[in-house]
C-alpha positions as CSV (number, residue, x, y, z in Angstrom):
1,X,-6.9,4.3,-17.2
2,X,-4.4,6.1,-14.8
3,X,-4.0,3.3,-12.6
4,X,-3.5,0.3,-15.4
5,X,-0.5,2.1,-16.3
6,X,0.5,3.1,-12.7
7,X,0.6,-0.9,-12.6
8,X,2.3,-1.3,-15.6
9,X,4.7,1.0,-14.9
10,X,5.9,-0.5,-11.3
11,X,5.3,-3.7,-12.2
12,X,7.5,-3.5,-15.2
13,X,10.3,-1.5,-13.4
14,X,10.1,-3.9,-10.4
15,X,10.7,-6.6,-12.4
16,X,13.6,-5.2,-14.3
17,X,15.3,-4.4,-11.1
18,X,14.9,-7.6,-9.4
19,X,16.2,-9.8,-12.3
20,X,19.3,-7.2,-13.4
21,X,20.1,-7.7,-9.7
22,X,20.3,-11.3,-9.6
23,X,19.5,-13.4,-13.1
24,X,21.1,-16.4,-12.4
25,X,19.0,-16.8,-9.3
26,X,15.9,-19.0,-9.5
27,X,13.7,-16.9,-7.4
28,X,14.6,-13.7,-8.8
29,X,14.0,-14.8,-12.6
30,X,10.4,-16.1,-11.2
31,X,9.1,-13.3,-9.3
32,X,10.4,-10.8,-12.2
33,X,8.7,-12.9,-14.7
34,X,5.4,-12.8,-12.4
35,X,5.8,-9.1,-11.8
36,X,6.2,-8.6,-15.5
37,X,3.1,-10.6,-16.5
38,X,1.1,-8.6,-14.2
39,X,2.6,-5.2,-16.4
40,X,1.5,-6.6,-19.8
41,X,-1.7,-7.6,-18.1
42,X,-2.3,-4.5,-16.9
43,X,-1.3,-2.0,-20.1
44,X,-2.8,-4.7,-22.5
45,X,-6.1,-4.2,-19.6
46,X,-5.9,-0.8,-20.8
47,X,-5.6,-0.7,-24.3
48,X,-9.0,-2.8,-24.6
49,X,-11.3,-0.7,-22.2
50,X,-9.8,2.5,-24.1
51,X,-10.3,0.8,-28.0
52,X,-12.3,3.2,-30.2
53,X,-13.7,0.1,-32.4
54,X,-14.9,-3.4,-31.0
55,X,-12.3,-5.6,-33.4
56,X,-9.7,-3.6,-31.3
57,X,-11.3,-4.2,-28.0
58,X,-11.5,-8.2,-29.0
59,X,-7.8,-8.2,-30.1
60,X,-6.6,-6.1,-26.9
61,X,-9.1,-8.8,-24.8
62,X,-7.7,-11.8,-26.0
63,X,-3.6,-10.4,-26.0
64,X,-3.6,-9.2,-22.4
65,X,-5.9,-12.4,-21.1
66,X,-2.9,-14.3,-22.7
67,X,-0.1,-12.7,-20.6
68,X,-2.5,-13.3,-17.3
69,X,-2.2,-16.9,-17.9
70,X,0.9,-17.8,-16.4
71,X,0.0,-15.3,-13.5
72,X,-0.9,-18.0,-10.5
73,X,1.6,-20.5,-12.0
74,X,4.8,-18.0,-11.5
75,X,3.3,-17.1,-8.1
76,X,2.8,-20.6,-7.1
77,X,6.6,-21.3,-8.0
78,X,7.7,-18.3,-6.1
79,X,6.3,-19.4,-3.3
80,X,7.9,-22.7,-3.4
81,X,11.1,-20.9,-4.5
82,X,11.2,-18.9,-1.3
83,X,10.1,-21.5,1.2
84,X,13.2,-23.4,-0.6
85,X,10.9,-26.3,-1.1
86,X,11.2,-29.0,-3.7
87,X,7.7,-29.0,-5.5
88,X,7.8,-32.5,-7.7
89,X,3.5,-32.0,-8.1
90,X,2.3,-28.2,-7.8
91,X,4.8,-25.9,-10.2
92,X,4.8,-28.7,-12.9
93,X,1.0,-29.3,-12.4
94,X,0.2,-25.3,-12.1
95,X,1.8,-25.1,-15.7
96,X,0.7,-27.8,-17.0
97,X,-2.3,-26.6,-16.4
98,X,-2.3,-23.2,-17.6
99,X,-0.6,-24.2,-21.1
100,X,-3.5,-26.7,-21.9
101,X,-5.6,-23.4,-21.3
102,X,-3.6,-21.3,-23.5
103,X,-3.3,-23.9,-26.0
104,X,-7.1,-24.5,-26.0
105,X,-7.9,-20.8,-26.0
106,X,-5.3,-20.3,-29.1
107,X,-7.3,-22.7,-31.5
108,X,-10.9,-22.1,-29.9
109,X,-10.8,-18.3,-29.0
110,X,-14.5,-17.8,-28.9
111,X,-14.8,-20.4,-26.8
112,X,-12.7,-18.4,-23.9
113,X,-13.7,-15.3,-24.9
114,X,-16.7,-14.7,-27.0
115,X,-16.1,-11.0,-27.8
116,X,-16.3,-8.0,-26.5
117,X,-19.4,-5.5,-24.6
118,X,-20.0,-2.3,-23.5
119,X,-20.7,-1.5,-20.2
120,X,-20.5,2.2,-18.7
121,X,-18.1,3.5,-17.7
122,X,-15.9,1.5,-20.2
123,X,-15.7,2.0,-24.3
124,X,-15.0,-2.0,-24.5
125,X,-14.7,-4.7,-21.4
126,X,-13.8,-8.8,-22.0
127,X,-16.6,-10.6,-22.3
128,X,-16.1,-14.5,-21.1
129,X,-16.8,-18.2,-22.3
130,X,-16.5,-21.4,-21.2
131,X,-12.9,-21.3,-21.0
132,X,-12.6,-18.2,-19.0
133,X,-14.7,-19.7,-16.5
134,X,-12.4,-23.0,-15.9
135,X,-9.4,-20.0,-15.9
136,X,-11.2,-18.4,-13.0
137,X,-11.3,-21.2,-11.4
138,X,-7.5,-22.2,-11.5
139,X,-6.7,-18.5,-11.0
140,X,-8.2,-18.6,-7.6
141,X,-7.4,-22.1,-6.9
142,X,-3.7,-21.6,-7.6
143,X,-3.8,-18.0,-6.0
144,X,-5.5,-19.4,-2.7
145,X,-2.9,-22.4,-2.5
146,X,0.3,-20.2,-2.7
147,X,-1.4,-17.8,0.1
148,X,-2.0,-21.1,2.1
149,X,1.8,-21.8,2.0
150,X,2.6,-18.6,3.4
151,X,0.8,-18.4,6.0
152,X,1.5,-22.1,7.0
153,X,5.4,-20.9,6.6
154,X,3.8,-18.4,9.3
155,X,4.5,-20.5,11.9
156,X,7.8,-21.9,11.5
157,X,10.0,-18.8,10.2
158,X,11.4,-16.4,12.8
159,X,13.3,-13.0,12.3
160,X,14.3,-11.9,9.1
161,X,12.6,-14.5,7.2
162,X,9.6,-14.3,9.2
163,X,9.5,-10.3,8.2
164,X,9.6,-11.2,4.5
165,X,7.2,-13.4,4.3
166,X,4.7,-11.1,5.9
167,X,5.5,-8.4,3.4
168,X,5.3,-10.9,0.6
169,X,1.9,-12.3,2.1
170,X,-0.2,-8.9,2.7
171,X,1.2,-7.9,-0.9
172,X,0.4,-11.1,-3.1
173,X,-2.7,-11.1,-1.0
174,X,-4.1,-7.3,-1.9
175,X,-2.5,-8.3,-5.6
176,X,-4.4,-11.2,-6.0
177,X,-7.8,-9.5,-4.5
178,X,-7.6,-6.1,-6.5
179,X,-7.1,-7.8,-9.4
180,X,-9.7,-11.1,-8.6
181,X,-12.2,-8.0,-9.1
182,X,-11.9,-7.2,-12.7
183,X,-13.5,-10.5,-12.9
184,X,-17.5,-10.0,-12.4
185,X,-17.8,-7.9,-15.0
186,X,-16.1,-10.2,-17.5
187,X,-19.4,-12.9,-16.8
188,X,-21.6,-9.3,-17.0
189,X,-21.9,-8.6,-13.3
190,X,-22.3,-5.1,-13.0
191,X,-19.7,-4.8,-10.0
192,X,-16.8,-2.1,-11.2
193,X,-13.3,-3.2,-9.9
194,X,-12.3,-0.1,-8.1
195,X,-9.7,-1.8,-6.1
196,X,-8.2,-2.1,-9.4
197,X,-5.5,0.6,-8.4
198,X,-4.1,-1.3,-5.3
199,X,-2.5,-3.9,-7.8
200,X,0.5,-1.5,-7.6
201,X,0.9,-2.1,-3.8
202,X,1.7,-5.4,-3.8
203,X,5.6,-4.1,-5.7
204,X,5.8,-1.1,-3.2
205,X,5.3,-3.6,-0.5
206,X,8.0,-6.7,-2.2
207,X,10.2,-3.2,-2.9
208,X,9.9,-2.0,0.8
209,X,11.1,-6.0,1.9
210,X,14.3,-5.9,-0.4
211,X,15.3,-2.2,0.9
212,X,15.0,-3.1,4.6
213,X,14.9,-6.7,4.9
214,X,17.4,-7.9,1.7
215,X,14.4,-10.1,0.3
216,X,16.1,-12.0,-2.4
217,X,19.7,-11.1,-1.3
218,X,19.3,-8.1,-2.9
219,X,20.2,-4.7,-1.4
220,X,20.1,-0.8,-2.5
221,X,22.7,1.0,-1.6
């Protein structure tokens, strides 16, 4: 419980900071927009593994699935954003794809997530259908091509640049893993996501590059 809202709470107030500091700037609105995803995610995570009935559970499981969504779509664009490359096929296609998802899970609910269990140590835990299958899919698909970017970008960048992307890289990365493991037990696997609490690093680490190395032009003083 501690660490959904340790992630909610630096996810939130690292996405405040970066877009106050720069909202007219494309890859600032995008990564606050990711970070703040991952926060709703994350507190809404919370709210159904803490529910006291299971009509709670199912409404919390449904609401914070819904704000996960746009999760690998924002990080895909970020990725393009920051590389400063034109993407005419992935961004458009990334959220194309996840609003057919939404949409589709909106009218057919059951049909992404059939309700709600109860396996130890949880009161309540998401309990998946069809359609959260074909979301794990994209989710990893999406998650895997933006890492593939990066570490393709490895190679060319130098300096400064080159420093950012690694912090971006081994944060996304330890982001995307920690949370890839809440995942099992949504198709009953009885594998507990204990690297649920390193979520958070990925903001330290993105926080760390715009103190010492101005990621996104920003700077504290």
């Amino acid at each position: 419980s501690l660490s959904c809202f340790l992630i909610f709470f630096v996810c939130a107030l690292g996405s405040f900071f970066v877009i106050f500091k720069n909202p007219r700037k494309e890859i600032n609105i995008v990564w606050s927009l990711f970070s703040l995803s991952v926060a709703l995610w994350a507190i809404g995570f919370y709210f159904t593994f803490s529910a006291i009935t299971e009509s709670q559970a199912y409404f919390w499981s449904k609401l914070h699935n819904y704000f996960a969504f746009f999760i690998p779509a924002f990080f895909i664009h970020f990725v393009f954003s920051f590389l400063e490359k034109k993407s005419k096929f992935w961004v458009p296609f990334s959220y194309g794809c996840f609003s057919l998802l939404l949409l589709a899970a909106l009218i057919k609910p059951k049909l992404f997530l059939n309700g709600v269990y109860s396996p130890y140590p949880f009161n309540y835990y998401d309990s998946g259908g069809p359609l959260f299958g074909v979301f794990f899919v994209l989710y990893t698909f999406f998650s895997c091509l933006g890492v593939y970017y990066l570490v393709q970008a490895l190679k060319v960048l130098k300096g400064k640049r080159f420093q950012q992307l690694l912090y971006i890289l081994v944060g996304v990365s330890i982001g995307f893993v920690s949370g890839g493991s809440t995942f099992p037990m949504v198709f009953s696997m009885p594998i507990l996501p204990y690297s649920l609490p390193l979520i958070s690093l990925y903001v330290f680490l993105v926080i760390f590059a715009i103190t010492k190395h101005d990621l996104m032009d920003l700077q504290v003083v």
